[in-house]
N, C-alpha and C positions, 0 to 999 in steps of 0.2 A: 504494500500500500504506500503511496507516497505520505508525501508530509498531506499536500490540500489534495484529498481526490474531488472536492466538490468542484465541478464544470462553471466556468463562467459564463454570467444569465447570457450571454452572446452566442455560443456553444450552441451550431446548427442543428444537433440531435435534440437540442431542446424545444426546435420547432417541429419535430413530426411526430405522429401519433406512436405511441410503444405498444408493445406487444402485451394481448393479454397474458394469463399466467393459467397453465392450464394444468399442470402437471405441481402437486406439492410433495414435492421431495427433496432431501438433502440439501441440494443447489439451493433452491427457496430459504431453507431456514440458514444456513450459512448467508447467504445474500441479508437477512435479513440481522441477524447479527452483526453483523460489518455496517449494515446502514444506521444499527443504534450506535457503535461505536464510532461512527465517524460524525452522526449526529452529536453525540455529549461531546466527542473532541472540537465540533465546532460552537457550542452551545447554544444549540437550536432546539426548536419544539418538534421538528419533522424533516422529514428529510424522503425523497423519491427515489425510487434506484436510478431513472434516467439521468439524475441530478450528478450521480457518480461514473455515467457511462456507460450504463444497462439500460437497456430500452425495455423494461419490462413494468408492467400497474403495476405495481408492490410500492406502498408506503407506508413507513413508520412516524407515530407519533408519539410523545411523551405528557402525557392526560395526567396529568399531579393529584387525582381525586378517584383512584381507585373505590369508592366506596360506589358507585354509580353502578346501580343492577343493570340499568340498558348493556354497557359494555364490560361488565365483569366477566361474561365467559369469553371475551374476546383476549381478556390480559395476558401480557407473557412479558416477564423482568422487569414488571410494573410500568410498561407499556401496552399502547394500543397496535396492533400490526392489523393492516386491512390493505385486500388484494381487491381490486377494483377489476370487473370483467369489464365492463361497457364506461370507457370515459371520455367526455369530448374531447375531442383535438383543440 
């Protein structure tokens, strides 16, 4: 990983649509791990994977209010992780 993996907002794959996510396997939660860790290393609320150079809906948020039933089964390391099938371009 470098020092900044995050893309500068200029960064042409930021203008095209990414790829749903259709398969949750290893790759997924690894990917998703790394975008919480480069999330707290930038210290942000969220973070995309296309933001790091994956063109894939998968994003991570950091929801400070765990006690919230709507998204408690969604939690993992006291984050929210949500894979978006259908997102505007």
């Amino acid at each position: 990983m470098t020092d900044d993996p995050i893309l500068p907002i200029d960064h042409p794959i930021l203008s095209e649509p990414s790829d749903p996510v259709t398969d949750f396997d290893g790759f997924i939660a690894e990917l998703a791990d790394e975008l919480f860790d480069v999330m707290e290393g930038a210290g942000g609320q969220g973070l995309a994977a296309v933001q790091i150079g994956v063109p894939l809906r998968l994003i991570v948020i950091d929801l400070p209010d765990p006690g919230n039933v709507a998204l408690a089964r969604l939690y993992s390391r006291e984050f929210y992780t949500a894979v978006r099938e259908h997102m505007s371009p």
